[in-house]
RODOVO-355718 format. One record per residue: residue in three letters; y, x, z of N, C-alpha, C, CB in turn. Coordinates in steps of 0.05 Angstrom, whole numbers, padded with zeros to 5 digits, always signed. Last residue first. Glycine has a CB too. Layout:
REM residues N
ALAYXZYXZYXZYXZ/...
This chain:
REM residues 299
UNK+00188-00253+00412+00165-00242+00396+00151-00240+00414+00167-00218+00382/UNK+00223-00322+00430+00219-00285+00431+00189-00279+00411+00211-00270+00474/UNK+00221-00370+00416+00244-00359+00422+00239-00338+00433+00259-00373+00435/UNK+00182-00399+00393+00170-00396+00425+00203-00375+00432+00128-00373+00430/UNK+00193-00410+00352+00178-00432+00367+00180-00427+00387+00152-00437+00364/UNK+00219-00365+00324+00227-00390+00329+00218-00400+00347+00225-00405+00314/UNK+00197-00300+00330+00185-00332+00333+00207-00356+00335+00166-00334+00361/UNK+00218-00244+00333+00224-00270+00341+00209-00284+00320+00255-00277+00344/UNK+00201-00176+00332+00186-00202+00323+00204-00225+00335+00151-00203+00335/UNK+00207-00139+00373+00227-00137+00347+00222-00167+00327+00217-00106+00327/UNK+00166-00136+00416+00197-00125+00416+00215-00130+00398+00200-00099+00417/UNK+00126-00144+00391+00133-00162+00411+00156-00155+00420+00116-00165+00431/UNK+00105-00111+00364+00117-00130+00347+00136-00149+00367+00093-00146+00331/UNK+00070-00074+00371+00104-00067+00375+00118-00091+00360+00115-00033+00358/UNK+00015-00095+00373+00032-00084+00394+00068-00086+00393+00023-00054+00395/UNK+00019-00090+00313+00024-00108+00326+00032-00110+00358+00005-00119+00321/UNK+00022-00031+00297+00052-00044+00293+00044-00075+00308+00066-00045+00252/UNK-00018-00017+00335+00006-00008+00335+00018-00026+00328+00012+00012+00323/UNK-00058-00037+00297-00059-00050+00314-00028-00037+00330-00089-00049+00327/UNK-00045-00008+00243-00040-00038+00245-00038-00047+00276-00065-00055+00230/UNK-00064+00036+00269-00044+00040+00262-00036+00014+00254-00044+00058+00247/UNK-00124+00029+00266-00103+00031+00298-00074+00038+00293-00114+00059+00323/UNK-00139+00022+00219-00140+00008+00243-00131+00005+00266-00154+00008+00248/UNK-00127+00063+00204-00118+00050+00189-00109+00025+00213-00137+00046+00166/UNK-00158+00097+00220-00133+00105+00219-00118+00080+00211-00129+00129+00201/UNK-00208+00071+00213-00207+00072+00244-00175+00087+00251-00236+00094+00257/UNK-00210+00079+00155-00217+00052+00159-00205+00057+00195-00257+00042+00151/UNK-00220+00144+00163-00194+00116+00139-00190+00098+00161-00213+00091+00103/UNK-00275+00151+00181-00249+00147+00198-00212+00141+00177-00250+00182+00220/UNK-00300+00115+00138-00303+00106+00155-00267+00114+00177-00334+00116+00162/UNK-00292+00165+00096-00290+00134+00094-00278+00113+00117-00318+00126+00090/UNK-00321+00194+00108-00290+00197+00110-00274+00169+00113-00280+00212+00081/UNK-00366+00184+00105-00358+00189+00141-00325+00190+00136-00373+00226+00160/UNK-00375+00181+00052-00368+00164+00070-00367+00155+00098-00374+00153+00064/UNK-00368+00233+00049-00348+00211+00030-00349+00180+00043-00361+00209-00007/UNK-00416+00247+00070-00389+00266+00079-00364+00238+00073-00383+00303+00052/UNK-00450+00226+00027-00457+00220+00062-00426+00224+00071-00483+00246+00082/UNK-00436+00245-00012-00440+00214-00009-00436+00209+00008-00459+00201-00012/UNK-00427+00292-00044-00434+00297-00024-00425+00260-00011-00418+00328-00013/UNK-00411+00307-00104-00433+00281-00105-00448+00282-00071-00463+00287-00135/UNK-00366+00326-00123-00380+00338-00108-00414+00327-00098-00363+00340-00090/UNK-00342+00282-00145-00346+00306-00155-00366+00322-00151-00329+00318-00151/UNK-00347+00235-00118-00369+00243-00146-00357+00256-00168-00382+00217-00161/UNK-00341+00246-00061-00365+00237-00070-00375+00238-00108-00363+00209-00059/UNK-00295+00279-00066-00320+00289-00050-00347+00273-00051-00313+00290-00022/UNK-00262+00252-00092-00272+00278-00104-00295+00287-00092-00252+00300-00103/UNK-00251+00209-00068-00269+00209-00083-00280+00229-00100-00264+00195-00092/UNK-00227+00226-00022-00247+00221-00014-00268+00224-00041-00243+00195-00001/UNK-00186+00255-00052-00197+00265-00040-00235+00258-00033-00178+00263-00023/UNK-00159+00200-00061-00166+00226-00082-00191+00234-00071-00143+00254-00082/UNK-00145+00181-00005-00166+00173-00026-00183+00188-00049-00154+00156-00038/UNK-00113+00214+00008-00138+00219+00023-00152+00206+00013-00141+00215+00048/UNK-00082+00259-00039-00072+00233-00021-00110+00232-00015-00049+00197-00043/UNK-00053+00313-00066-00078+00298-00051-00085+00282-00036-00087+00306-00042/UNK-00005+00333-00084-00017+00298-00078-00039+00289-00080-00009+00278-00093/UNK-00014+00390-00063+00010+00363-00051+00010+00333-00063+00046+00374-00060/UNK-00050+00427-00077-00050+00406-00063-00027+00374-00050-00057+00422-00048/UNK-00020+00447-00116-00022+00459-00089-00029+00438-00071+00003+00473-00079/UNK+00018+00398-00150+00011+00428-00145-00001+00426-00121+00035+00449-00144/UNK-00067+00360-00150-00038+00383-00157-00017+00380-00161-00036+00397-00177/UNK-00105+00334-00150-00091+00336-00132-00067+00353-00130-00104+00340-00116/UNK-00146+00332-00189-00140+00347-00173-00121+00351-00149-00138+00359-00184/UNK-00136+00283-00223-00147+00278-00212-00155+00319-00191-00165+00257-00230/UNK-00086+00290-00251-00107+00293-00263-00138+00299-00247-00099+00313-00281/UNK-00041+00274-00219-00062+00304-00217-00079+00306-00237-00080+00307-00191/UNK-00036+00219-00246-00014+00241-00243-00022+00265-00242+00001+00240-00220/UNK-00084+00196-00240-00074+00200-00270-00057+00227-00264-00053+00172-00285/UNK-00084+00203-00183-00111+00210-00194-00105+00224-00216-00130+00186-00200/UNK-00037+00176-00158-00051+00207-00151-00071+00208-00177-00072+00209-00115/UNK-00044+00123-00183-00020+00142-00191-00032+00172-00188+00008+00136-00168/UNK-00095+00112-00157-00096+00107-00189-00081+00128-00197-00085+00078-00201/UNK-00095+00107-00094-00120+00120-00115-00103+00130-00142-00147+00092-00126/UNK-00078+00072-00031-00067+00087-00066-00082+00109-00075-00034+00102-00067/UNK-00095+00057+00008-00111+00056-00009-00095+00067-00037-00123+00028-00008/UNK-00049+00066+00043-00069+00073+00048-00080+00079+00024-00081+00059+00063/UNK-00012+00025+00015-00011+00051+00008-00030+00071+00017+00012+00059+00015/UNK-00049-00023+00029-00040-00026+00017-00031+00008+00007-00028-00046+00024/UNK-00031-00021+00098-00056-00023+00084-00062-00021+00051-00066-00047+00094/UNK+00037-00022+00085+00016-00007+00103-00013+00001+00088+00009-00028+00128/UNK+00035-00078+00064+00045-00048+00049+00028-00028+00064+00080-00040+00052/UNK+00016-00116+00112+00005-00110+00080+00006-00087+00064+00017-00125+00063/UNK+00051-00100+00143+00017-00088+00152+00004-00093+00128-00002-00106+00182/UNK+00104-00114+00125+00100-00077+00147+00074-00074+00144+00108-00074+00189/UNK+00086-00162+00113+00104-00143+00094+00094-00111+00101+00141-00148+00103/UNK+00094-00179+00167+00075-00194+00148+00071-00164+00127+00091-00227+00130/UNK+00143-00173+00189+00123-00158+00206+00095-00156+00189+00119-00173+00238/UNK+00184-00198+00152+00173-00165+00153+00157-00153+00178+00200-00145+00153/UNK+00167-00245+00168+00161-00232+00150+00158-00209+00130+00165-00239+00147/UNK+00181-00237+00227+00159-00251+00220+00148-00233+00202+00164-00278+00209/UNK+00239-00226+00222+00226-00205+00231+00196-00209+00221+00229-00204+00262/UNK+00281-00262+00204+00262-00264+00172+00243-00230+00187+00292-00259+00126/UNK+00307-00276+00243+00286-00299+00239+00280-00292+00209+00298-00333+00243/UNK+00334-00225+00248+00318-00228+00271+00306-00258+00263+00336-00226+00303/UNK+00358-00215+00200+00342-00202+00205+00321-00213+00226+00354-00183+00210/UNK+00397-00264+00194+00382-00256+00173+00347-00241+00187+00405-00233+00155/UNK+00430-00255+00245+00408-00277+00243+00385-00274+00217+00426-00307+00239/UNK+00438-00203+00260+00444-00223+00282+00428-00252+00274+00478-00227+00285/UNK+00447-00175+00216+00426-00169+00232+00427-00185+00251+00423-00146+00241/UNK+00482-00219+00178+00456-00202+00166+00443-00190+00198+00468-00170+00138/UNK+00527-00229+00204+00500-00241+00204+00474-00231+00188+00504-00265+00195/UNK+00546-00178+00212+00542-00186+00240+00519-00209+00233+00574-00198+00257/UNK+00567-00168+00160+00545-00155+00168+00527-00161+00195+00553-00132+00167/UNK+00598-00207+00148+00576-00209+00135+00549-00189+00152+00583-00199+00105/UNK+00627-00230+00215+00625-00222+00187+00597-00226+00182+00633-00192+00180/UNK+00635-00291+00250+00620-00263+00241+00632-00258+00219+00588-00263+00237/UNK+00681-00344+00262+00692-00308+00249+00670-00294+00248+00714-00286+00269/UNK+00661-00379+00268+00659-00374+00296+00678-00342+00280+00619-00374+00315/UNK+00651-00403+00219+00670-00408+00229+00680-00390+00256+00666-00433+00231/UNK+00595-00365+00212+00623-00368+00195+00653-00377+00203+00617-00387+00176/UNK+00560-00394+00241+00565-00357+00240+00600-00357+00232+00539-00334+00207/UNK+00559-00443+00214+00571-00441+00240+00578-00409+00243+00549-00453+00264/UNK+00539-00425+00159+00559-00438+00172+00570-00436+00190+00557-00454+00174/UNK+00492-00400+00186+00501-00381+00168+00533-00400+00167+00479-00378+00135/UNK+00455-00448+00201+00467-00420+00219+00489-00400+00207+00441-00399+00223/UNK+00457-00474+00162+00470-00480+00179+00489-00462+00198+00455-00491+00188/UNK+00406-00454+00125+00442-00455+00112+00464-00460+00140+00447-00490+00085/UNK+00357-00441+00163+00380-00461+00151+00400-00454+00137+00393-00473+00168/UNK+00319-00405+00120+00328-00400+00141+00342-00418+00135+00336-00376+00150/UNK+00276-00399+00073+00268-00422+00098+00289-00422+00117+00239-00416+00116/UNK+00294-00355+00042+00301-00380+00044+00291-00409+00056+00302-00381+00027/UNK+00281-00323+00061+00297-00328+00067+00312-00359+00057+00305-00306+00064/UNK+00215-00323+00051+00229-00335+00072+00262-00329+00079+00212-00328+00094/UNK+00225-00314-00006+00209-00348+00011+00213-00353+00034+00178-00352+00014/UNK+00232-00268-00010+00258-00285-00013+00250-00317-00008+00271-00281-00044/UNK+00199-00235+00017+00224-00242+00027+00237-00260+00013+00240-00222+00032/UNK+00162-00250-00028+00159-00255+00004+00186-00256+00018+00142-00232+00019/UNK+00184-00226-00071+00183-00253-00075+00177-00267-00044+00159-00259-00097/UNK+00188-00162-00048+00206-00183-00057+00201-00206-00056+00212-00181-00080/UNK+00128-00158-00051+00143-00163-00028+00172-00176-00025+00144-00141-00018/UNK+00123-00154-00107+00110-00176-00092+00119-00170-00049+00067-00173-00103/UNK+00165-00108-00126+00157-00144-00128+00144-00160-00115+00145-00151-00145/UNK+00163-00061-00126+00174-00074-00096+00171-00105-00097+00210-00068-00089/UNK+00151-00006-00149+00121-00037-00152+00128-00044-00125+00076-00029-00158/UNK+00187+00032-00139+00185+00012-00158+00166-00014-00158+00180+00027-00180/UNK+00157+00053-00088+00187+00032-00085+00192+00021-00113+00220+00052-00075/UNK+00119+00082-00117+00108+00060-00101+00132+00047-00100+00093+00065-00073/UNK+00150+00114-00154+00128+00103-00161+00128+00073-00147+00105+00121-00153/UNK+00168+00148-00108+00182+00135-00125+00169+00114-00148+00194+00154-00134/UNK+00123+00180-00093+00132+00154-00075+00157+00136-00089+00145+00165-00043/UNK+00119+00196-00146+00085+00185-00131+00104+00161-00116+00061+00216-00100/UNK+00144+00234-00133+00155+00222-00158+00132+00201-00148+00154+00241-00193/UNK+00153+00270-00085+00168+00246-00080+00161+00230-00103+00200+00250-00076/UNK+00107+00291-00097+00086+00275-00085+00118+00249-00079+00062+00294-00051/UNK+00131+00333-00126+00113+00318-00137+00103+00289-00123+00092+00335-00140/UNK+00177+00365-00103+00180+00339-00109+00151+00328-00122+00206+00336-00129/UNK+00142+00417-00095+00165+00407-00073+00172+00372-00072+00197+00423-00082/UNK+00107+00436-00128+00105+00428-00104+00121+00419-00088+00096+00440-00095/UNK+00124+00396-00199+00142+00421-00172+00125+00418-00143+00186+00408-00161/UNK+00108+00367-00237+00086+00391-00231+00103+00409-00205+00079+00414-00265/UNK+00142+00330-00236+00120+00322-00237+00097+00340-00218+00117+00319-00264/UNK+00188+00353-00245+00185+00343-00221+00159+00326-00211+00206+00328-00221/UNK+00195+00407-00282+00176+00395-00284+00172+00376-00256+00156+00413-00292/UNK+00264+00435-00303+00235+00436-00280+00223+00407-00285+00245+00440-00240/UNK+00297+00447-00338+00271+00449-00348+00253+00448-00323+00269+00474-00364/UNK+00371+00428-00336+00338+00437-00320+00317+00433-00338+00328+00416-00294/UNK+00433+00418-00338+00407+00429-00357+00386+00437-00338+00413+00456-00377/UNK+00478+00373-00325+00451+00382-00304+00436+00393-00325+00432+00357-00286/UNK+00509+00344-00364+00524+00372-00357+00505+00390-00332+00559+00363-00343/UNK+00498+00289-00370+00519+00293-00348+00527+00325-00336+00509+00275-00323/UNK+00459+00295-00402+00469+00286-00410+00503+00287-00394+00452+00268-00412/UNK+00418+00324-00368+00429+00331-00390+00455+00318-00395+00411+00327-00409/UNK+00394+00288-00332+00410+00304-00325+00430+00316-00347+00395+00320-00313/UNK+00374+00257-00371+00397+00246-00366+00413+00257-00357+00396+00231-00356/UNK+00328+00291-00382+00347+00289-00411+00371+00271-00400+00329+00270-00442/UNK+00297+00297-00334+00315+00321-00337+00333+00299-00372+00288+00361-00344/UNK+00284+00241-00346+00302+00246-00321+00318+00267-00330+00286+00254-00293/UNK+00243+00247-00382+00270+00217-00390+00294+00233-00367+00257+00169-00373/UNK+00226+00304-00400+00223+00278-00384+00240+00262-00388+00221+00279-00358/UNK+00204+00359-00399+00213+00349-00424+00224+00317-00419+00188+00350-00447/UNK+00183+00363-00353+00192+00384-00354+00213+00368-00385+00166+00413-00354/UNK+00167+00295-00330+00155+00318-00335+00175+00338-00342+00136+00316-00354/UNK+00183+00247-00307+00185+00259-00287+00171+00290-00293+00172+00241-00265/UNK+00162+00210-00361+00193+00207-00344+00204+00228-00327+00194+00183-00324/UNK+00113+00221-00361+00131+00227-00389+00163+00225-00373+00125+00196-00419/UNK+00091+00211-00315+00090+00242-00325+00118+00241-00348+00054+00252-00344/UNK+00104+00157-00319+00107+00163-00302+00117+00198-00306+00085+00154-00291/UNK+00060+00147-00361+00089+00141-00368+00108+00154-00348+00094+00112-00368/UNK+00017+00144-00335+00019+00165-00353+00051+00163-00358-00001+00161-00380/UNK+00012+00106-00294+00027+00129-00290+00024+00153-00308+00022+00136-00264/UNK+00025+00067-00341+00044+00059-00322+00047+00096-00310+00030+00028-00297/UNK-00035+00065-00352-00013+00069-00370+00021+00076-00353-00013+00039-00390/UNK-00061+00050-00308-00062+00078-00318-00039+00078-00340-00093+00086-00331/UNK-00028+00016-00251-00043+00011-00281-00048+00053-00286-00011-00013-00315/UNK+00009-00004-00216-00019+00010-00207-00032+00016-00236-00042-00014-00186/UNK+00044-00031-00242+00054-00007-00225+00025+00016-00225+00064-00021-00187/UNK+00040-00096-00253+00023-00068-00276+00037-00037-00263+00037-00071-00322/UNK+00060-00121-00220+00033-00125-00237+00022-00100-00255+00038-00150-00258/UNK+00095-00092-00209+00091-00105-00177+00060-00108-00196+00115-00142-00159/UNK+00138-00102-00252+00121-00071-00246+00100-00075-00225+00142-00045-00233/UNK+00145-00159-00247+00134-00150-00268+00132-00125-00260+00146-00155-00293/UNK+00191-00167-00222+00165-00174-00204+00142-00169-00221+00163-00206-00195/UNK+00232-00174-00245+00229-00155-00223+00199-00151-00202+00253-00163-00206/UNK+00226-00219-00282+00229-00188-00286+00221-00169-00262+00259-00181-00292/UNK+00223-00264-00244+00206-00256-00256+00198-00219-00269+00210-00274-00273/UNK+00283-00258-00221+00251-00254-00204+00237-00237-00222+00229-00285-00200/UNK+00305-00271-00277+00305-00246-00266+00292-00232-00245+00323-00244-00260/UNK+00294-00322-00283+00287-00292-00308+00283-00276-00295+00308-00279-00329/UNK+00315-00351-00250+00286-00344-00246+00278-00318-00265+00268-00370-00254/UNK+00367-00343-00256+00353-00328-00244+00335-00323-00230+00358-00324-00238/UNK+00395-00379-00293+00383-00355-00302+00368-00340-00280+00404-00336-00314/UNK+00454-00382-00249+00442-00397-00275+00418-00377-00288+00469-00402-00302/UNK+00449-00386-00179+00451-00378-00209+00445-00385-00235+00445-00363-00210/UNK+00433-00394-00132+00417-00423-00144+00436-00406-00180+00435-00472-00124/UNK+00401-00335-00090+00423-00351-00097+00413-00378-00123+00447-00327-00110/UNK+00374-00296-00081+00378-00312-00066+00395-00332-00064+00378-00303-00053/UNK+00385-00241-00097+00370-00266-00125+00368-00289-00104+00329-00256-00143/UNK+00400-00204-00066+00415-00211-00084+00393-00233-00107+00427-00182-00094/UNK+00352-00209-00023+00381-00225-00027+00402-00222-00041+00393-00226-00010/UNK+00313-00179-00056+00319-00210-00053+00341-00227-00042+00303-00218-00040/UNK+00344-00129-00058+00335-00144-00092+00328-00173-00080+00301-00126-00113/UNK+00333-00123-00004+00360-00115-00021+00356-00131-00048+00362-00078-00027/UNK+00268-00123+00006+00293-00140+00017+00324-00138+00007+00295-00133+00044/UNK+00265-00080-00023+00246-00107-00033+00271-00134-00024+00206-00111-00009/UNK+00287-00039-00003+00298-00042-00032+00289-00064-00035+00290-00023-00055/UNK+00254-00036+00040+00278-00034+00048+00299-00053+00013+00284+00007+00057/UNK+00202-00039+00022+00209-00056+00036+00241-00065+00040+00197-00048+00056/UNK+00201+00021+00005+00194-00012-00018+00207-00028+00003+00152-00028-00028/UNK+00214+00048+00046+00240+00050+00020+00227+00030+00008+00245+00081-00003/UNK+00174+00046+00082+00208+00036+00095+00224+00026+00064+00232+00073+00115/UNK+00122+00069+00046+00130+00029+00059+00158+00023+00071+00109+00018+00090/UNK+00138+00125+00034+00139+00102+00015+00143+00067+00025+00110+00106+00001/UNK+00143+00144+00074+00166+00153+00063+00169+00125+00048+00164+00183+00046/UNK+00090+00138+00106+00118+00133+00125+00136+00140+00112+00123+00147+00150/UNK+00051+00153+00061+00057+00124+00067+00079+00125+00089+00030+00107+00078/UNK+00065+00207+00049+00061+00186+00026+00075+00165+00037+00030+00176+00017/UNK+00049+00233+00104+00080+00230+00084+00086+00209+00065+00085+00253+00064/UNK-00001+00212+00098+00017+00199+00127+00038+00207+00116+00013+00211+00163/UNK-00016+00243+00058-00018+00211+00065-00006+00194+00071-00027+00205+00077/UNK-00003+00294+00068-00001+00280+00050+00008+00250+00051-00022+00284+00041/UNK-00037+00299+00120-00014+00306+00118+00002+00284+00094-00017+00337+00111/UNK-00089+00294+00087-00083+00276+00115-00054+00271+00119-00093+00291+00143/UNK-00102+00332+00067-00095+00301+00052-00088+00283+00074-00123+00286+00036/UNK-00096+00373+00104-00085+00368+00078-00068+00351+00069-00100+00365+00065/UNK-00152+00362+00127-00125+00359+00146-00103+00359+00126-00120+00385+00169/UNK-00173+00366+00083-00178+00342+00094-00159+00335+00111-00199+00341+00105/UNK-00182+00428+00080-00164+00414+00055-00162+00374+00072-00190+00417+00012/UNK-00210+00446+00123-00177+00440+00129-00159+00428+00098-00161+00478+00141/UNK-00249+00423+00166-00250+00415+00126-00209+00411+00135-00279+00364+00108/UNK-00277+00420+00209-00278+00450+00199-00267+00438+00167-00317+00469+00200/UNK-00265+00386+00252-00270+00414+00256-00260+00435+00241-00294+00417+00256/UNK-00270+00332+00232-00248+00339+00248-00246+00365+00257-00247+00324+00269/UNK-00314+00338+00193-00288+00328+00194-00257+00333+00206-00293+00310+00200/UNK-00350+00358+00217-00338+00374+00201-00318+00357+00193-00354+00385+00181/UNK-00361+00309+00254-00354+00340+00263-00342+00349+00242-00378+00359+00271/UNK-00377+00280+00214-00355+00274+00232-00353+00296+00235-00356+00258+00255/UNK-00428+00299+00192-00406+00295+00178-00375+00295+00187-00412+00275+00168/UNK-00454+00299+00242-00446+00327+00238-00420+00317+00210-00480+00350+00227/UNK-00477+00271+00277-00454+00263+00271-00450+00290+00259-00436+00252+00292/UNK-00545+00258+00237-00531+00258+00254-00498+00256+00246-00541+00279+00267/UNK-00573+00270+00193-00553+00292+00207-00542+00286+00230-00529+00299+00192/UNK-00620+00256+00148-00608+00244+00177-00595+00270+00181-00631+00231+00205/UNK-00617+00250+00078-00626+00255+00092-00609+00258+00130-00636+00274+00076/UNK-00632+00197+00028-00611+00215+00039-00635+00232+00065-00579+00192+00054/UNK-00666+00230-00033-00661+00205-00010-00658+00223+00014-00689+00180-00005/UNK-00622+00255-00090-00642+00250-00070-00645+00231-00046-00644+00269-00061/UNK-00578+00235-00112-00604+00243-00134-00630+00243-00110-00599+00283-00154/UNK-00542+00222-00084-00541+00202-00098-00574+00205-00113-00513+00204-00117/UNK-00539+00257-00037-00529+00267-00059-00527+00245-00088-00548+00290-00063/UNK-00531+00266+00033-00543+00241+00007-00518+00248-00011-00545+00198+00017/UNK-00541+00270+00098-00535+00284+00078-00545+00269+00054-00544+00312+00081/UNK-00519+00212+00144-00532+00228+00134-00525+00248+00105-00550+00212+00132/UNK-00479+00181+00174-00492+00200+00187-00515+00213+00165-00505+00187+00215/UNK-00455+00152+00128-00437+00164+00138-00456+00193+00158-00418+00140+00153/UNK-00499+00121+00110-00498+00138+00094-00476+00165+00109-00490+00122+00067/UNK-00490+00075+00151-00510+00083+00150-00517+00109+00135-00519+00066+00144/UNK-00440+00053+00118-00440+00069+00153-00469+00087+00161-00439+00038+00181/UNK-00457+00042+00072-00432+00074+00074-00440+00071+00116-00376+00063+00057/UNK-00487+00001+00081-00500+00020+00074-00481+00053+00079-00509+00012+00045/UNK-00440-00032+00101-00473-00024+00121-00481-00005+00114-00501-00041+00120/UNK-00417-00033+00066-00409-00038+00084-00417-00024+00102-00409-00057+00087/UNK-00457-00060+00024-00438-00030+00016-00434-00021+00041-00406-00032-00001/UNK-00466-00114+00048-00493-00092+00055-00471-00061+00037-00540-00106+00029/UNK-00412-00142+00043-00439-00142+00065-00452-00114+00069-00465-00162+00055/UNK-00401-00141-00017-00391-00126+00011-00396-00120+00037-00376-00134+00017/UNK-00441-00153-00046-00424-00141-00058-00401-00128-00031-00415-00162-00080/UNK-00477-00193-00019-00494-00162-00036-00464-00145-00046-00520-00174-00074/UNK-00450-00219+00013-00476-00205+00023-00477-00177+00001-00507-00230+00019/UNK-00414-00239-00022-00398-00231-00003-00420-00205+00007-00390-00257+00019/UNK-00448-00268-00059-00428-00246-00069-00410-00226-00046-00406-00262-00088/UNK-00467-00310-00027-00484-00289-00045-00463-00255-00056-00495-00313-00079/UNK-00420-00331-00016-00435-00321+00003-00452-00307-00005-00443-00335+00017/UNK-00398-00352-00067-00383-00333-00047-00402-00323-00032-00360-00346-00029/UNK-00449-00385-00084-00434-00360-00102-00425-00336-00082-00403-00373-00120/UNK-00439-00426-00048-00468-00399-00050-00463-00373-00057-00492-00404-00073/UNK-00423-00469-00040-00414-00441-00026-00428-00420-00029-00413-00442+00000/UNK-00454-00505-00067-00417-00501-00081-00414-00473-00067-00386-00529-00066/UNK-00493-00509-00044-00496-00505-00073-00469-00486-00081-00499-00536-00091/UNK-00475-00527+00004-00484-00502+00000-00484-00491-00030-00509-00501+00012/UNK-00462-00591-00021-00439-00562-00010-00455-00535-00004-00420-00569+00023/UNK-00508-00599-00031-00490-00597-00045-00476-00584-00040-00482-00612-00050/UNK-00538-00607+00017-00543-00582-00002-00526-00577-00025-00570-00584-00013/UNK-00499-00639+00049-00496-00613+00057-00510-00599+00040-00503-00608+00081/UNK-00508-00692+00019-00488-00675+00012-00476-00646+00021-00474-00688+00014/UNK-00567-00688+00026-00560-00684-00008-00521-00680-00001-00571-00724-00035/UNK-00563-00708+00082-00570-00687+00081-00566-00675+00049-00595-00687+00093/UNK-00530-00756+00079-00513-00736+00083-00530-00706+00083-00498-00743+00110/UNK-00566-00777+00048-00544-00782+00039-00537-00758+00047-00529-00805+00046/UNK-00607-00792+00084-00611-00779+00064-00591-00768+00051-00622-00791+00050/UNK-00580-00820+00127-00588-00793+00135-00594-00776+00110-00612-00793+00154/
């Protein structure tokens, strides 16, 4: 009995770290932004109770908020089809036993690590600015422009989503783990029977690698939600032109420490978190139409 009680303090010993770190580092933030969400709190004073009024002005009266909202939902229903779409294109072309082409994963899976970086979207400006790598190619093919696709309200927020379909690596390497779990067999028999290529690409490719783009669909998802870094460097943290990449993170954080309005920043917070939330639960809902399972032979 001694024994096994020294080896349950042992294993607490071992689990402490995480659980100490889970409490004070995500636990109680957690608690405290919900708790901060109903009140006015400036960081300098102690907060004070409002009630739902943050909410209200949320959905009432903060039309830059409807804005970033806009923004967002463009951001993320332009940006997760085109990584995904290109992620899956770049893995079945490396889906092969080639000589050399782990190099080439590897390469491609290298912006996927440093996409999000600050250097990455200063570089970004230098490519997509008025003087830029882009306009000098136009050049090159007889296109002279001096527009700034960086600074155009029209294309700024595409250079942002062009951004995100570059850092397609780590969805790449997902699809290509599971395409390659698929037999070789099926793809044989497909063969003899006369499919073409394209009849097995959506006839079997697609419908037993659905799984992993259902995996893929709610990671990216959640995942462009939270895009901060590109918006921030790119605007210089304003959100400019004209608001057009004011993505709702920006935003949020302009309102807490620009504006140092805490409480508001994190009522915003919160309905994120409840957009976010029912917009995952959507694509699971709709999974049951487009999802095959092997095991159970439907979604």
């Amino acid at each position: 009995m001694k024994l096994r009680d020294n080896n349950h303090l042992v294993g607490y010993l071992f689990i402490s770290p995480f659980v100490l770190g889970f409490l004070i580092f995500t636990l109680y933030p957690i608690l405290s932004s919900f708790y901060y969400s109903f009140t006015d709190y400036n960081l300098f004073d102690a907060p004070h109770w409002i009630g739902l009024n943050n909410y209200q002005k949320i959905v009432l009266d903060d039309e830059k908020l409807t804005k970033s909202l806009q923004v967002t939902f463009t951001y993320v229903f332009a940006s997760v089809p085109l990584r995904l779409v290109f992620a899956l294109f770049v893995a079945m072309l490396l889906n092969t036993t080639t000589r050399g082409v782990g190099f080439y994963r590897s390469t491609y899976y290298l912006p996927s690590l440093i996409g999000g970086s600050v250097a990455v979207s200063i570089m970004w400006i230098q490519v997509f600015g008025d003087k830029g790598l882009l306009n000098s190619l136009l050049g090159l093919i007889g296109i002279h422009t001096s527009t700034s696709w960086i600074g155009s309200p029209g294309t700024a927020l595409w250079t942002l989503i062009a951004l995100s379909v570059w850092q397609f690596g780590s969805s790449m390497l997902i699809f290509l783990a599971g395409l390659k779990n698929i037999p070789t067999s099926y793809y044989e028999a497909a063969s003899v029977d006369g499919a073409t290529r394209w009849y097995r690409f959506f006839h079997i490719t697609l419908p037993l690698l659905s799984p992993i783009i259902l995996f893929n669909l709610i990671m990216q998802t959640i995942s462009a939600f939270m895009t901060f870094t590109p918006a921030y460097v790119i605007s210089r943290g304003e959100g400019g032109p004209l608001d057009n990449t004011l993505l709702y993170s920006l935003y949020l954080y302009r309102r807490a420490f620009a504006f140092f309005e805490m409480g508001y920043a994190s009522a915003m917070a919160w309905v994120m978190l409840l957009i976010v939330a029912a917009i995952t639960f959507a694509i699971f809902k709709s999974s049951k139409y487009w999802v095959h399972y092997e095991a159970k032979g439907e979604g």
